[in-house]
C-alpha positions as CSV (number, residue, x, y, z in Angstrom):
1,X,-16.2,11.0,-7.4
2,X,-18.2,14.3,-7.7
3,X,-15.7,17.2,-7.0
4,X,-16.7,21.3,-6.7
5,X,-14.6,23.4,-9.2
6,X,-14.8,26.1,-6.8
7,X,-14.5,27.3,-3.2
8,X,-17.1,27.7,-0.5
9,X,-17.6,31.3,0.6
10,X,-20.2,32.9,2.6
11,X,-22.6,30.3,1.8
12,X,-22.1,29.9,-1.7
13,X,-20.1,27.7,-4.0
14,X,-18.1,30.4,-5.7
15,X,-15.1,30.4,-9.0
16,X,-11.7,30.1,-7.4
17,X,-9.7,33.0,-7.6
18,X,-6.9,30.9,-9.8
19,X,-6.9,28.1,-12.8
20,X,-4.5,25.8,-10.8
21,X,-5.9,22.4,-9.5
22,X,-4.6,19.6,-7.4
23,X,-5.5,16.3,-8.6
24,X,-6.7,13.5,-6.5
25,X,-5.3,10.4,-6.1
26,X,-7.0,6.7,-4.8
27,X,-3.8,5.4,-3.2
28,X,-5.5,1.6,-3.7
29,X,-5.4,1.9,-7.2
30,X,-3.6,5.0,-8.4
31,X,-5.7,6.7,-10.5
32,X,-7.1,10.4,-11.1
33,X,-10.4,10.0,-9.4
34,X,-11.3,13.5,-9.2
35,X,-10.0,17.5,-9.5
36,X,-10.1,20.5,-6.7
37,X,-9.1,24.6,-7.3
38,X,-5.8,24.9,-5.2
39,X,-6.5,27.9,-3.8
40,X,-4.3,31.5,-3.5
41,X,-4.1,34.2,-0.4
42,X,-6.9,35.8,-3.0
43,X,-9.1,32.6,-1.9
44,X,-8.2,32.8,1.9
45,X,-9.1,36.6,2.4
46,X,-12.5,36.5,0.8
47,X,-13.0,33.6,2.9
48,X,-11.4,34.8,6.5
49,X,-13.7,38.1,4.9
50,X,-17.1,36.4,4.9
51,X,-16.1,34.5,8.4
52,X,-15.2,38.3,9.7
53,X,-18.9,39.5,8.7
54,X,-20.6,36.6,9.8
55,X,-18.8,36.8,13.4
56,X,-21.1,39.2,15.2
57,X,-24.6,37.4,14.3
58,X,-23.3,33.7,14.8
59,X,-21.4,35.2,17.9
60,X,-24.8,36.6,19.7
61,X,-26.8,33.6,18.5
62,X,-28.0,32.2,21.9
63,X,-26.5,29.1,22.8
64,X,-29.4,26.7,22.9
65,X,-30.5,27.9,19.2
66,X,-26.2,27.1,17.9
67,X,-26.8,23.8,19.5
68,X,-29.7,23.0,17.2
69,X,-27.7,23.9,13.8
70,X,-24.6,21.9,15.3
71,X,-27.2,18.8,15.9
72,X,-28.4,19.0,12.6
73,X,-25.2,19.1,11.2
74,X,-25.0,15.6,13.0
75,X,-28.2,14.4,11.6
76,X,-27.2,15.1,7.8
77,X,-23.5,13.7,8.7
78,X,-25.1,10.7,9.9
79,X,-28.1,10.8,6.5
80,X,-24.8,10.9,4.5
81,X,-22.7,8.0,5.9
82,X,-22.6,5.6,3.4
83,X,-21.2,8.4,0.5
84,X,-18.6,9.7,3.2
85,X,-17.1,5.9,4.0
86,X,-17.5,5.5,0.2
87,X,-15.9,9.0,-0.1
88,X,-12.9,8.5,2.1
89,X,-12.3,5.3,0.5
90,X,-11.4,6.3,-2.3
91,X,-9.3,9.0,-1.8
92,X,-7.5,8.2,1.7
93,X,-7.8,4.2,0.7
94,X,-8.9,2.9,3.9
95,X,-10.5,-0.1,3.9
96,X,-15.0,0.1,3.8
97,X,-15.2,-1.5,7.1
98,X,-13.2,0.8,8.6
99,X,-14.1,4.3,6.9
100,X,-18.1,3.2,7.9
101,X,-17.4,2.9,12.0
102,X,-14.5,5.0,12.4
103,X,-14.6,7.8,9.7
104,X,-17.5,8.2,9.2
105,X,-19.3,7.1,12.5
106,X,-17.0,8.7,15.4
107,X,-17.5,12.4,13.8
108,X,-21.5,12.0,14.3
109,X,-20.4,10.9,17.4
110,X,-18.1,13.5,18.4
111,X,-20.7,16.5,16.5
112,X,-23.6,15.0,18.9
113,X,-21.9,15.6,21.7
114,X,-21.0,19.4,20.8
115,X,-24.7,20.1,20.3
116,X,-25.5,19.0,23.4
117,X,-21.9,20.9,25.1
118,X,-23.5,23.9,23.5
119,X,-26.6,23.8,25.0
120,X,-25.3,22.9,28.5
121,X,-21.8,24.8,28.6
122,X,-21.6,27.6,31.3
123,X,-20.7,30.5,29.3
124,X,-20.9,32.7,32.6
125,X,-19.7,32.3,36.4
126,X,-19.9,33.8,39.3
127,X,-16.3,34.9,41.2
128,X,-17.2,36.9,44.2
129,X,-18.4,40.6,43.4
130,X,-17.2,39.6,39.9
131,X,-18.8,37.8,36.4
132,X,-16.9,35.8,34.5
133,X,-18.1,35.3,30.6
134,X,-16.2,33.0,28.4
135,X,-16.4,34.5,24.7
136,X,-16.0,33.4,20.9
137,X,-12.3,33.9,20.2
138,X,-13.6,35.1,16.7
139,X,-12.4,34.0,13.5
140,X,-10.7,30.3,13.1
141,X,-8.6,29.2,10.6
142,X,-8.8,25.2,11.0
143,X,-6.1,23.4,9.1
144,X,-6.3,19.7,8.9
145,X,-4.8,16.4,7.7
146,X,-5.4,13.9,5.9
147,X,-5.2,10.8,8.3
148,X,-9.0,11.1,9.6
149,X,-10.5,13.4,6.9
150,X,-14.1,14.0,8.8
151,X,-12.8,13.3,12.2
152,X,-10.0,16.2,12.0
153,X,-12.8,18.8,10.6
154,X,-15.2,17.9,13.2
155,X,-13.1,18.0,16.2
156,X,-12.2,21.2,14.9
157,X,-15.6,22.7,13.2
158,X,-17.7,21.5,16.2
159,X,-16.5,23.1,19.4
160,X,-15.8,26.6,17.4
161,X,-19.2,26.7,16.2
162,X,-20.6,25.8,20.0
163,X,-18.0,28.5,21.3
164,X,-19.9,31.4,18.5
165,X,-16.7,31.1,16.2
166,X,-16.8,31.5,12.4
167,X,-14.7,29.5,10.5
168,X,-12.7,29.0,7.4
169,X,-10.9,25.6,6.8
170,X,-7.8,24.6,4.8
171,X,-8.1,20.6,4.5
172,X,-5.6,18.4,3.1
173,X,-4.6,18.6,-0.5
174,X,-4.5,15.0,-0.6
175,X,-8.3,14.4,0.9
176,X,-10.3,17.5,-0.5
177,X,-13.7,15.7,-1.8
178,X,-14.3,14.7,2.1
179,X,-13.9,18.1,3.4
180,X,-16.5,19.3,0.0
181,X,-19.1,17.1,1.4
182,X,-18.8,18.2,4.7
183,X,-19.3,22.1,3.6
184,X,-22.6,20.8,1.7
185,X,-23.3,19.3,5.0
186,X,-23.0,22.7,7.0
187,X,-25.2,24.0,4.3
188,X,-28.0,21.6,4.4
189,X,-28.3,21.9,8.0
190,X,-28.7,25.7,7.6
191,X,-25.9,27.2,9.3
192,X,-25.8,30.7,8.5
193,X,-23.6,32.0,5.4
194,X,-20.2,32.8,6.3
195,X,-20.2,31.0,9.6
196,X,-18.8,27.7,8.1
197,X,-16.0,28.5,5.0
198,X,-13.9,26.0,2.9
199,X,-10.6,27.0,0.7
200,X,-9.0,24.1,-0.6
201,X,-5.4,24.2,-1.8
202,X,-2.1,23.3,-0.4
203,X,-0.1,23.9,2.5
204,X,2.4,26.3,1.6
205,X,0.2,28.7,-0.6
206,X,-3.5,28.5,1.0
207,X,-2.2,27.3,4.7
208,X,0.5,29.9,5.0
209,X,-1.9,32.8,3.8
210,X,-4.7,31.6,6.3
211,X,-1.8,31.4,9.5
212,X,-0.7,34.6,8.5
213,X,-4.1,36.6,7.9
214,X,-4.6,39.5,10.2
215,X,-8.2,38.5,10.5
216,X,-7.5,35.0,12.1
217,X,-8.0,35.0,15.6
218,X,-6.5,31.7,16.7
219,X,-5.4,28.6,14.3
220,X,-6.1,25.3,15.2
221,X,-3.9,22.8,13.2
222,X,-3.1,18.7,13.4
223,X,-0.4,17.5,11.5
224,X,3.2,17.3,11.5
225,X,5.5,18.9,14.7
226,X,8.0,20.4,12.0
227,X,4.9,22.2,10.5
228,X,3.5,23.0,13.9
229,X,6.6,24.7,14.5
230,X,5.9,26.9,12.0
231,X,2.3,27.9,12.2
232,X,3.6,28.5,15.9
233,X,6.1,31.0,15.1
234,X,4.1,33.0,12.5
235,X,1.3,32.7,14.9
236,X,3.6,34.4,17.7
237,X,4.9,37.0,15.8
238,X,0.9,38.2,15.5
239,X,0.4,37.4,18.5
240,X,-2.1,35.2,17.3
241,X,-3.7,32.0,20.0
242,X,-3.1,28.6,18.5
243,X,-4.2,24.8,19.2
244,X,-1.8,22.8,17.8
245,X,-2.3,18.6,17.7
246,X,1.4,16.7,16.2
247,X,3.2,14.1,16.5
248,X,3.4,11.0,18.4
249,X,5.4,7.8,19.4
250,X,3.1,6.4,21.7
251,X,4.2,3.6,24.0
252,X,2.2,0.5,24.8
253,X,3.2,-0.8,28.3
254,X,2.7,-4.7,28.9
255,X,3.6,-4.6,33.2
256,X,4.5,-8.3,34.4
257,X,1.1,-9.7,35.4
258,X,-0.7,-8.6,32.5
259,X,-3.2,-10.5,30.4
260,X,-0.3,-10.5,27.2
261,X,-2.2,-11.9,24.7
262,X,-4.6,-9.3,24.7
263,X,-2.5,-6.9,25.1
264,X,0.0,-7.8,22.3
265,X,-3.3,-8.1,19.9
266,X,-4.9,-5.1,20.8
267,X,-1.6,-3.7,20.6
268,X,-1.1,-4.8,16.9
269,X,-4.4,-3.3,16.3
270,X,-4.3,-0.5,17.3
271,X,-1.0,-0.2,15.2
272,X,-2.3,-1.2,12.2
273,X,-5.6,0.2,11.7
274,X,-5.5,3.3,9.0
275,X,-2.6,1.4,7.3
276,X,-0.2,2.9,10.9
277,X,-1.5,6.7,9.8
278,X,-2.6,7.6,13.0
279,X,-0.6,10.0,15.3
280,X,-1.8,8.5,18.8
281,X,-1.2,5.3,17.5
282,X,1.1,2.6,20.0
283,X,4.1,2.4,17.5
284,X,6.1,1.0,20.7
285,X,5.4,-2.2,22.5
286,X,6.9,-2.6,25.9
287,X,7.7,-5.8,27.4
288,X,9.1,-7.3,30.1
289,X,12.5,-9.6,29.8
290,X,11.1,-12.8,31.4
291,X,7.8,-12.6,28.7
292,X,9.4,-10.6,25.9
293,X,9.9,-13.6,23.5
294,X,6.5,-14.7,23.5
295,X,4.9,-11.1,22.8
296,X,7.1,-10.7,19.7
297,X,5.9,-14.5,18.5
298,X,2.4,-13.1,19.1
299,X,2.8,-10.2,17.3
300,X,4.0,-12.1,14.3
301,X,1.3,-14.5,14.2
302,X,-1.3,-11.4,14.8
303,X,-0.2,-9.0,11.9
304,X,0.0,-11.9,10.0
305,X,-3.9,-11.5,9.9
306,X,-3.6,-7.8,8.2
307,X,-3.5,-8.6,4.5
308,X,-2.9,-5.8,2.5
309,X,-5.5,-4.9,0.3
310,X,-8.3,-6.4,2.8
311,X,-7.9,-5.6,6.1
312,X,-5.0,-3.2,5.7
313,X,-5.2,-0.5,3.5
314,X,-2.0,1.2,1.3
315,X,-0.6,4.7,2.8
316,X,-1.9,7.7,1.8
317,X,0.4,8.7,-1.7
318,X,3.6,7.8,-2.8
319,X,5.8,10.1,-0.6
320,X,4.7,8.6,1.9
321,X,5.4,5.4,1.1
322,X,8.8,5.6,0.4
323,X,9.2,7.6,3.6
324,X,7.8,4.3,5.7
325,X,9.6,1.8,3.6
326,X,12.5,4.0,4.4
327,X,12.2,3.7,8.2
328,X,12.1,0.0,7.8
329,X,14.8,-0.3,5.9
330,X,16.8,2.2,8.5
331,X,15.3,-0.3,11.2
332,X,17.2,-3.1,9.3
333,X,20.2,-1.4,8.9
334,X,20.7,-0.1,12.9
335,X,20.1,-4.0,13.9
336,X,16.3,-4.3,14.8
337,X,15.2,-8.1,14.1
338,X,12.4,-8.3,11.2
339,X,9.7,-10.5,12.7
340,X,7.3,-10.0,10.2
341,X,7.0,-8.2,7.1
342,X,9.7,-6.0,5.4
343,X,10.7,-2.6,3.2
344,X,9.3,-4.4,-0.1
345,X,6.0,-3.4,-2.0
346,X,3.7,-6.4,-1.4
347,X,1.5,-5.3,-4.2
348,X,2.4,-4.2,-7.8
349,X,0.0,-1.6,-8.0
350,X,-1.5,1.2,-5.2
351,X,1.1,2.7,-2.3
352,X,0.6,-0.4,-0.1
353,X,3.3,-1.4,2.4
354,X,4.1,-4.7,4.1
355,X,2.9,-4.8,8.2
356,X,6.2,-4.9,9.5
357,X,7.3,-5.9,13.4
358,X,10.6,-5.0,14.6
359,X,11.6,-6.8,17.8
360,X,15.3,-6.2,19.7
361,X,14.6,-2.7,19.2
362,X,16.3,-0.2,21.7
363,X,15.5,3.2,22.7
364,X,18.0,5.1,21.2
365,X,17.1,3.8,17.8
366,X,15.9,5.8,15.1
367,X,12.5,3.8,14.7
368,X,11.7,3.7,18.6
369,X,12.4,7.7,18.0
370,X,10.6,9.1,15.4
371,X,7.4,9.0,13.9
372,X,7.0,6.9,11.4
373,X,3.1,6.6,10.3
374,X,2.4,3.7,8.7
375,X,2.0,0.0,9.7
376,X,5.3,-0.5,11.7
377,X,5.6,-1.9,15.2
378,X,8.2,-2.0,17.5
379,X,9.0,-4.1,20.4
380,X,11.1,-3.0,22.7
381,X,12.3,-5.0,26.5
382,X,12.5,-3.5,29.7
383,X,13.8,-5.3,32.9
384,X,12.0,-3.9,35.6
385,X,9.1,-1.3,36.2
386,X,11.2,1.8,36.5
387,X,12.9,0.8,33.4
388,X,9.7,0.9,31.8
389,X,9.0,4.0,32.4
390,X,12.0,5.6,31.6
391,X,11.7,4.1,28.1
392,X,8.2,5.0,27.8
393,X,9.1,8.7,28.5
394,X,12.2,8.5,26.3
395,X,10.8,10.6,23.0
396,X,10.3,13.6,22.4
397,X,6.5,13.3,21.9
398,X,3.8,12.8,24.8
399,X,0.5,12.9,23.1
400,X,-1.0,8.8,23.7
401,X,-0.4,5.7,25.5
402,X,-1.5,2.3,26.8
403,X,-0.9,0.5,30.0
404,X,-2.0,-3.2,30.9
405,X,-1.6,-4.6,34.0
406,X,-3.0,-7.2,36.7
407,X,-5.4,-4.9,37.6
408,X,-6.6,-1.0,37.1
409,X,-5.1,0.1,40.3
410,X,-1.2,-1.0,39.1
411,X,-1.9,0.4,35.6
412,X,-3.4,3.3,36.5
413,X,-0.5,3.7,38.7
414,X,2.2,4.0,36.2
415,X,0.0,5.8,34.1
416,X,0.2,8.3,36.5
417,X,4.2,8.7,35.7
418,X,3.5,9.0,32.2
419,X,4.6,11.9,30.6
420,X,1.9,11.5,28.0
421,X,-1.5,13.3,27.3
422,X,-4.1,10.3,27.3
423,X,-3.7,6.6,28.3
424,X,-5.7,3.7,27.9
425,X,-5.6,1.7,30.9
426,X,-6.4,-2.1,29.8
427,X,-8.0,-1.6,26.6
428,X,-10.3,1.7,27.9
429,X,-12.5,2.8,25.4
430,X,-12.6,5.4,23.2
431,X,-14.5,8.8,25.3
432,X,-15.7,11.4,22.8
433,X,-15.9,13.6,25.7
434,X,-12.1,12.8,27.3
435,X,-9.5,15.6,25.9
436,X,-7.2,15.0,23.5
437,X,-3.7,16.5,23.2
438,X,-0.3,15.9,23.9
439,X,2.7,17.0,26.3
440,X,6.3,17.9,25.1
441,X,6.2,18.2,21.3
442,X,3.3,16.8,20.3
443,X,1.2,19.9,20.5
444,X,-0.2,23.0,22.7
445,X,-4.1,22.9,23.8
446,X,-6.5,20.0,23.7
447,X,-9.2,18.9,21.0
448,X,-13.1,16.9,22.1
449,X,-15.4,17.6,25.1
450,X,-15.7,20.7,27.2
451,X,-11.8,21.0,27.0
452,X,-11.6,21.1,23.5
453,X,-14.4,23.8,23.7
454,X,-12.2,25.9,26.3
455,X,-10.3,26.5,23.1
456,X,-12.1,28.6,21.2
457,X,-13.0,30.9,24.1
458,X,-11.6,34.2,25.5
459,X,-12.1,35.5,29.3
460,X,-13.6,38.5,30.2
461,X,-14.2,39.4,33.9
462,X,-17.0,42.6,35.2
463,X,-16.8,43.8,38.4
464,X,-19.2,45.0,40.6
């Protein structure tokens, strides 16, 4: 895969400021398929510096003329498809299919619909005898993950760039090469040097010096809570805005009445697709006593269809797999019933693991609890509605959710009681435009449409 030795800085490929690199890794197969600079605090302040100068210019740019660059942006994204899916592939290990519609058609999706936010957005309001104008925050430092490479920077990159941010990103070590193309991307459609700036590296060395820099205005990060937590704190202690997207232990609530066969298969897929590496994904699957035993024989027979190496892909790296095939085994050993799959390797070679259903799972169990993400469901039986919901609000987390019932009006009902920040009400479709974000501990702020925009702005009120 074709890699840049260097970092991209004020419109320029430049040298990094180091000789360390961070090799990466196709998790299918294993092997070296490419090299990256990790980058140093050195790296982040000549970046967070050429963000800084380009601030004012981007920043006064009228509106209409940032929607243009932000729809050519999409234009080249959607020119360079094929090589992204191709791209994230091979270094995130996701199956084709699924890296051309998802990762690399929702972010020309979700970029289209900035460029025409941008051109549209009411920067300025009338209160009374006073003006209201919503203003770039100023200088972003976006830190993303590796689960949806493009998606993340998009979501991200998009609504700063309509807002009159600049921006310097810190993608994941372990998915660098997407993150590359999307920088030639910015470059190609002719944003201005220094608006759009890339320092790869890792998290500890390149992510902490970007959270920390004085000339960061707000950081935006998706990832982990436990990491959140930190960027939070060193965030507060500058006083520093953030938008912070974590964790999540989503639940998937089958209500007596129901269409259960659809639900149960949806409900599988939605788990497995991205090998389970997906934070709003419905890792818990909520059924009623009376119809509980024939969901979790559904389930078995649907997962049954996800074959690793074809329609499921292997996790991300090794860590990770032993973290997942640790969770199973922990799900084994607190007395959750295996329905299907297991903690063993189904494949000799690549960091695949087995899609695993857990039924007899109770809330107070480490794998209805914790995040897990990889391809692991668990089914969990409630007696009556009110149960439901108190198991569905039992985690820590509130960032996703699903409800099927007879009809919109009961789902949409309970949805209501959700302490969760999106639900699907009987299989609702995915809405570019809907915000994205969670309650509790999965995060602060939301990410897509005019609210994720809201983000990256600052209030200032004249009086006359």
């Amino acid at each position: 895969m074709k890699a840049h030795d260097g970092m991209y800085i004020g419109g320029e490929w430049r040298p990094a400021s180091g000789q360390d690199t961070i090799a990466v890794v196709n998790p299918a197969d294993e092997q070296v398929i490419g090299h990256v600079p990790a980058g140093t605090a050195e790296d982040v302040d000549a970046a967070v510096r050429a963000a800084r100068a380009a601030f004012p210019g981007w920043a006064a740019t009228p509106p209409a003329e940032r929607a243009a660059r932000i729809a050519a942006l999409r234009d080249v994204l959607a020119a360079r498809k094929d090589e992204i899916a191709e791209t994230v592939t091979a270094e995130l290990g996701s199956p084709l299919p699924l890296s051309q519609m998802v990762h690399a058609g929702v972010p020309v999706l979700v970029a289209g619909s900035y460029a025409e936010l941008a051109g549209s957005y009411a920067f300025e309001e009338k209160l009374g005898n006073s003006t209201v104008l919503l203003e770039p925050v100023g200088v972003v430092g976006a830190i993303t993950p590796w689960n949806y490479p493009l998606h993340q920077i998009v979501a991200k990159v998009a609504p700063a760039l309509a807002a009159g941010c600049t921006v310097v990103l810190k993608p994941a070590e372990d998915t660098p090469l997407t993150a590359q193309l999307f920088a030639e991307a910015t470059q190609e459609a002719g944003l201005p040097a220094g608006v759009f700036n890339l320092v790869t590296g890792i998290g500890a060395v390149a992510g902490q010096a970007l959270a920390e820099h004085e000339g960061v205005d707000l950081v935006s990060f998706t990832g982990s809570t436990a990491v959140g937590r930190q960027i939070g704190a060193t965030a507060g202690a500058a006083v520093k805005r953030v938008a912070l997207e974590l964790g999540g232990k989503s639940a998937n609530v089958i209500l007596p009445g129901a269409d259960l066969a659809k639900a149960v298969n949806v409900g599988v897929a939605n788990v497995m697709s991205n090998s389970g590496q997906t934070c709003s994904a419905w890792t818990r699957m909520l059924v009623d006593a009376e119809r509980y035993e024939e969901a979790v024989g559904l389930a078995a027979a649907a997962v049954a269809k996800y074959v690793p190496g074809e329609r499921v892909g292997p996790v991300v790296n090794a860590r990770q797999q032993a973290r997942v095939r640790g969770y199973i085994e922990k799900g084994i050993e607190e007395g959750a019933r295996l329905v299907a799959g297991g903690p063993d390797a189904p494949r000799d070679q690549g960091y695949y693991v087995s899609p695993t259903v857990f039924a007899d799972v109770t809330p107070d169990m480490t794998i209805a609890q914790e995040e897990i993400f990889g391809p692991v469901l668990s089914i969990l039986r409630y007696e009556d509605v009110d149960d439901a919901l108190r198991i569905a609000n039992d985690t820590v987390y509130g960032l996703a959710g699903a409800v099927w019932g007879a009809d919109d009006e009961e789902a949409v009902a309970f949805a209501r009681r959700m302490d969760t920040g999106q639900v699907d009400i009987n299989g609702g479709r995915f809405n570019p435009l809907a915000p994205f974000g969670g309650y509790k501990q999965s995060g602060v702020g939301r990410e897509l449409g005019p609210h994720g925009l809201s983000e990256y702005l600052q209030t200032k009120s004249l009086q006359f």
